[in-house]
C-alpha positions, 0 to 999 in steps of 0.5 A: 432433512425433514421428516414429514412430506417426502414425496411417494418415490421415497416413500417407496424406497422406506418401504422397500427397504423395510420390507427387504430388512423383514423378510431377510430374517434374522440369520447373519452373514454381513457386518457394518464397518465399526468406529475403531478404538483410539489409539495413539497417534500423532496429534496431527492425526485428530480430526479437529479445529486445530489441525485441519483449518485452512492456512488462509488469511489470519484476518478473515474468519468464514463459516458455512452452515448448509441444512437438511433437505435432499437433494433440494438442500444440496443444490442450493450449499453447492450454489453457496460454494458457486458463488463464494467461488465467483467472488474474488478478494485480494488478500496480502495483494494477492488475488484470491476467491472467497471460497479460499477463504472459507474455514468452516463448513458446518452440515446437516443431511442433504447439505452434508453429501455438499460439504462432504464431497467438497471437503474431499474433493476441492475444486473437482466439485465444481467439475463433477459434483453435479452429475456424479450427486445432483442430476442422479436419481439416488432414490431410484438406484437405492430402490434398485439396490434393495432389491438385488438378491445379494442385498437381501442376503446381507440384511439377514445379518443381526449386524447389518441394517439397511442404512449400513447397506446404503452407506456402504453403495455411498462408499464405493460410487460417491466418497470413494472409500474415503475416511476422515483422514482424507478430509479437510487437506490442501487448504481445505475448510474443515468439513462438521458433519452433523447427525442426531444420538437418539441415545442421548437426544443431542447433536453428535458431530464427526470430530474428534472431541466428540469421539474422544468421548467413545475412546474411538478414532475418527480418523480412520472412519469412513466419510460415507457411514457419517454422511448416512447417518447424518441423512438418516431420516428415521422410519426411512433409514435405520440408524447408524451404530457406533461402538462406545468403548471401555475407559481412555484417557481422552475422555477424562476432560476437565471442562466437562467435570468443571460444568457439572460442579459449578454451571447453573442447570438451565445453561447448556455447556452444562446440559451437553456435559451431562449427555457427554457424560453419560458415555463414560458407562458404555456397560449402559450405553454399549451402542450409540445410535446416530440418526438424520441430523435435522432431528436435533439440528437441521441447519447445524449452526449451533449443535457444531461449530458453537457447541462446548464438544468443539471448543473443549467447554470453551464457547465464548473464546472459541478456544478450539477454533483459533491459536491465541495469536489468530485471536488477536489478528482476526477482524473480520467474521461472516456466517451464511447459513443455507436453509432450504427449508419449505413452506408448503401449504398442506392439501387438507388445510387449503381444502377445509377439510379434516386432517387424518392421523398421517396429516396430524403427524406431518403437520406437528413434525413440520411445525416443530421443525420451523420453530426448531430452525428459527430459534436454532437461528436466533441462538446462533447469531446470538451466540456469535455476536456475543463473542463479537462483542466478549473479544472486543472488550478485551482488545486495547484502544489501538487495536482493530475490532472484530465484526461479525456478519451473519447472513441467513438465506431461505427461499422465503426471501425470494420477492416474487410470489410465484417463484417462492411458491416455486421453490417451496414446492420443490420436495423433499427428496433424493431425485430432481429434475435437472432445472430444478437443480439449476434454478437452486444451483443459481439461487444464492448468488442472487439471494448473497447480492440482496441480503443486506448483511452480505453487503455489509461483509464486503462494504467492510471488507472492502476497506481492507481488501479491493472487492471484485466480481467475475462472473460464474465459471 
């Protein structure tokens, strides 16, 4: 999520919890839950591209990339879901929803409690996920819960920070006690949540190819510490630790050796290269430190799907992604990247005024992080039309071509002056009014039937599969 412009209730809960972590001191009784070091498993254990996609259509490839924002950012990734869920596409002269066919879902902070709970879950979100996320006051049970006498108790700990007291409650009354093991079964998408290394200034992404590099087994690692430290905006939360382990095999990879020998400097399979080999001292780097994914990548289009960690170096065949034969039979690819990111004017600039140290910090923040997003959306549809255009180079005369359809949703598009000052008002937190999650909740599906790029997806789709629409259960 952003970093600046939280609203007062959260800013209350950042100082509660810091204050509770003080005067707790530094004595120690409780300890966070550790990554588990890698061991042995069957292949279909690792939590990756290849065992954890979905057995849908061969021909479709569907990718969700749903952003930092709260609970704001978590409304609108469910609206994406309502809606995708809404349509219906034959396919093999079966009917089937478009949300079948999802295989991706790529998530950052307040979008990774969305893509989290439906990578878990399923079809129970759309029957649950409102009020057990949603409609609650999150902010106001974690300020409850700072305050219990036992949560001061257990912040003495020098193991155990706040952020680990906040996943912890996520566990028990959200996730269940879920692991990653848990996640992506029955045909569900396989769900890239995303968080920040603060060690190594990159996107670290909750799947096995990036654990393999800590000589850690993902598997076994709770879904509730990776969705915290994917929401754990700094100053508010402490970071989530993760062990790096002593020498494995599953570290050794050939693609990161081949970029340091002969990638130009400037090309960034190389600079992930360099960061990915830097665990391999962990007399350096004993402890890995993750904080909110927004910090590297607040819309986790580019930092995870298309990133060299998920494809074993290989991005432009996206060789972690796809069998050799799914390669040659997919034809058709959409992207819908769910940003709610907000424009709100500042007070001090409608105002003339002077800005203060606080404004000055905000403002930078939120002006890096608009730059930060436009770019991050720019690469990534370059990215993905490159291999557009790489496969279908290689396809013969007589073989279909592969399209690629990248749909970008932000409040900016909304025409009506009025409503976008709306929305774009809406904070940055962790508790809504429950007609501002509606009016999120509805907003995509009104965003998907205008955006040209979506229109041209089911245009295209429609020469292939018969397209039709119901309404929103």
């Amino acid at each position: 999520m952003p970093m600046a412009r939280y609203g007062s209730h959260f800013m209350q809960l950042a100082r509660v919890l810091v204050i509770g972590t003080v005067l707790a001191g530094t004595a120690g009784c409780a300890h966070r839950v550790w990554n588990t070091e890698i061991n042995d498993n069957a292949a279909g254990e690792r939590y990756e591209f290849h065992t954890r996609l979905p057995n849908n259509s061969e021909e479709l490839f569907v990718v969700l990339a749903f952003s930092g924002g709260g609970t704001r950012a978590a409304s609108f990734s469910y609206g994406v879901l309502q809606t995708l869920r809404a349509t219906s596409v034959t396919v093999n002269g079966r009917p089937r929803q478009l949300l079948d066919e999802v295989d991706v879902i790529t998530s950052v902070s307040g979008g990774s409690f969305t893509g989290a709970y439906y990578g878990l879950f399923g079809n129970r979100t759309f029957e649950r996920f409102r009020e057990d996320f949603l409609y609650r006051d999150w902010q106001g049970e974690l300020l409850g819960l700072a305050v219990r006498p036992q949560s001061l108790v257990a912040l003495t700990s020098s193991q155990f920070n706040r952020s680990d007291l906040v996943a912890g409650y996520l566990d028990r009354t959200l996730f269940e006690h879920a692991t990653f093991a848990d996640m992506s079964r029955d045909g569900l998408p396989f769900v890239i949540v995303n968080a920040s290394d603060i060690n190594n200034a990159t996107t670290f992404s909750f799947i096995q190819q990036q654990f393999d590099f800590l000589c850690s087994d993902l598997a076994r690692y709770p879904v509730a510490n990776a969705v915290m430290a994917s929401a754990g905006v700094p100053g508010t939360f402490a970071s989530i630790a993760l062990r790096n382990y002593d020498d494995c095999k599953e570290r050794h990879q050939p693609w990161v050796l081949d970029a340091l020998a002969h990638d130009d400097a400037l090309e960034r399979r190389r600079a992930v290269a360099q960061a990915l080999q830097r665990y391999s001292d962990p007399d350096r780097m004993p402890i890995v430190r993750l904080v909110d994914g927004g910090v590297t990548d607040n819309l986790g289009v580019r930092g995870s799907v298309m990133s060299p960690v998920a494809h074993y170096g290989n991005v432009p065949d996206m060789a972690g992604a796809f069998s050799p034969e799914r390669l040659r039979r997919v034809r058709h690819v959409l992207v819908i990247v769910a940003n709610a990111q907000v424009y709100t004017p500042a007070a001090w600039s409608l105002r003339g005024r002077e800005p203060g140290i606080v404004d000055t910090v905000e403002a930078s923040f939120d002006s890096a992080l608009s730059i930060l997003n436009t770019e991050t959306v720019a690469l990534a549809k370059q990215g993905f039309l490159m291999w557009e255009s790489r496969l279908n180079a290689v396809r013969g005369p007589d073989e279909a071509k592969v399209s690629v359809d990248f749909v970008v949703l932000t409040f900016d598009q909304i025409a009506d002056r009025e409503e976008r000052a709306r929305f774009n008002a809406m904070p940055t937190t962790f508790r809504l009014k429950p007609e501002q999650v509606d009016a999120l909740i509805a907003e995509p599906a009104r965003l998907l039937s205008q955006s040209p790029e979506y229109g041209c997806f089911l245009r295209r789709l429609d020469g292939f599969y018969p397209i039709t629409e119901r309404g929103t259960p």
